[in-house]
N, C-alpha and C positions, 0 to 999 in steps of 0.2 A: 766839443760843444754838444751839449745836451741834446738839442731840438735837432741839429742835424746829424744825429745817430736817430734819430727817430723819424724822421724825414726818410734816410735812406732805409729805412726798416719799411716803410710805406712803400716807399718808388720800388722797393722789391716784390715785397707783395704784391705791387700792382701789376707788376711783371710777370712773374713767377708765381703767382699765385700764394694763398695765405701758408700752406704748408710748406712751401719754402722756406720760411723762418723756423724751422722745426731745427734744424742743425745749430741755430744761433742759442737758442731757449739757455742750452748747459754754460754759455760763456756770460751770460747773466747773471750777477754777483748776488742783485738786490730781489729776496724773496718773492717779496710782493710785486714786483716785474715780472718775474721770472715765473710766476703762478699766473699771473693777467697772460700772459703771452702762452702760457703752457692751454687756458682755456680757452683758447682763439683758435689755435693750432688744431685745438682737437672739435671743435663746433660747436665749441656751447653757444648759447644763444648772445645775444649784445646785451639783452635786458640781465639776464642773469648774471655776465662777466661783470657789469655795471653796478647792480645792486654788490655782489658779493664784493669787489673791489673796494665799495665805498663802504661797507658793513667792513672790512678789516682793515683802512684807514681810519676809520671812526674810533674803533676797539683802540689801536695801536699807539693812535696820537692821546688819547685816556689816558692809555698804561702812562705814555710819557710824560703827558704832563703834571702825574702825580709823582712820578722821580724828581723833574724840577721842582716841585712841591714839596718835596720831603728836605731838598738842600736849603729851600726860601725856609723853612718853620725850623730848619736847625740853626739859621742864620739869623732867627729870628730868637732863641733861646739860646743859644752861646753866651752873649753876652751876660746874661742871667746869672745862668752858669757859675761865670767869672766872676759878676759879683757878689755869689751865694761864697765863693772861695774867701774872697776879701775880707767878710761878712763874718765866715769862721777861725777866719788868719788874724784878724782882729779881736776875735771877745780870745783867741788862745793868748793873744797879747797882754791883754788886760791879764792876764793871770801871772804875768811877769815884772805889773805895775812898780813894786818892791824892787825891782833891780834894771834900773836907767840907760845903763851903756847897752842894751839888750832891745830894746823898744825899737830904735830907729832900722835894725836889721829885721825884726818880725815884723815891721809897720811896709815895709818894701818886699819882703813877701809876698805878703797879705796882698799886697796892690798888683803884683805880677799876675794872681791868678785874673784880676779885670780883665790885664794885657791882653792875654792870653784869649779869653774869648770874646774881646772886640776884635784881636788878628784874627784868628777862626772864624767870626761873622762878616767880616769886610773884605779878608784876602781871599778867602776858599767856600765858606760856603752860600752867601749872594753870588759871587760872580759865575759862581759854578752853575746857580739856578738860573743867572741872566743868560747864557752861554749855550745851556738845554734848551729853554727856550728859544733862541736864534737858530738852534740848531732842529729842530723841533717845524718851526717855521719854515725853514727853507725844505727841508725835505717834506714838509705837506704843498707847498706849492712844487713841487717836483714830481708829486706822485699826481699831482693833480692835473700836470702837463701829459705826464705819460699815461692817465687813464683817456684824455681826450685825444693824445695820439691814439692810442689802443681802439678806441672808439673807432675814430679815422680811417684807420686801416683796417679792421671789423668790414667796417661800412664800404669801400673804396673811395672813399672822397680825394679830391682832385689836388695832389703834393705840398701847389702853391695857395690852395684854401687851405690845407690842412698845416702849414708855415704859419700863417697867416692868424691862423687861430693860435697856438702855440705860442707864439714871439706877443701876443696880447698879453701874455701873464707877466712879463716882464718889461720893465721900464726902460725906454730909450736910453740910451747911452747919452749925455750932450756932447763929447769932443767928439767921438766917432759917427755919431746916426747910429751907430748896431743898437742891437740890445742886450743890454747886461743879464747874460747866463753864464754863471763860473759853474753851475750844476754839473756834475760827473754822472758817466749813467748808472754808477750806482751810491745814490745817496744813501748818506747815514743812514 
């Protein structure tokens, strides 16, 4: 669970002091963790790790959400595409008008290429935009947990306030009372 790797990253710190986590930094997968906790470690200031932190979440979730962007406008011109194909598999039809037994196979064709980019806009490239964005989503509320961990543990604030604050970003469970974190500590 997400918040309680970060939890006990605090209860360390609080122990052991902030450069104790200096051996942990290298087993940190996810960059932009792994660069927050690299400027803790060494003393930069809160304001600055904060500012800089949120200036390359800002950049990054950009970058991405113009990839999903790029899948949504190709899902959005596929089908086009498809029927520019139909459009041309047709008037090459018309050129065959003179011989009958030949029409219904260029007329099916012609109609394949539609197929083709409504499967391309509906199977691969919407859901792929839907997908990035979800994906996209959860790792901004992930990095957004572990900048106010980071913060936390900056600051020395008190485990069970700093739980407390953490477990607010995510939504109660209703069967169990927890709260729903499938987050890994290092998100996409």
């Amino acid at each position: 669970m997400f918040i309680e790797q970060l939890i006990e990253l605090a209860h360390k710190s609080r122990k052991y002091g902030l450069l104790s986590l200096d051996a942990l930094i290298d087993d940190i997968e996810d960059p932009f963790m792994r660069n927050g906790l690299r400027m803790a470690v060494d003393g930069t200031g809160t304001t600055t790790i904060m500012r800089t932190l949120r200036l390359r979440l800002h950049t990054q979730t950009e970058l991405d959400m113009m990839a999903a962007g790029l899948f949504e406008a190709a899902g959005g011109y596929a089908p086009t595409f498809g029927i520019m194909g139909a459009v041309t598999g047709l008037i090459e039809v018309m050129h065959h008008l003179s011989h009958p037994s030949e029409l219904g196979m260029g007329i099916a064709a012609a109609f394949v290429s539609t197929v083709y980019g409504l499967v391309l806009a509906n199977v691969f490239c919407i859901p792929t935009a839907n997908r990035l964005r979800t994906v996209i989503a959860e790792q901004l509320v992930a990095r957004n947990v572990f900048m106010d961990a980071l913060h936390g543990i900056v600051t020395g604030i008190n485990t069970l306030e700093l739980r407390t604050i953490l477990e607010s970003y995510y939504l109660p469970n209703k069967k169990s009372g927890e709260t729903e974190d499938s987050t890994a500590m290092e998100p996409a």
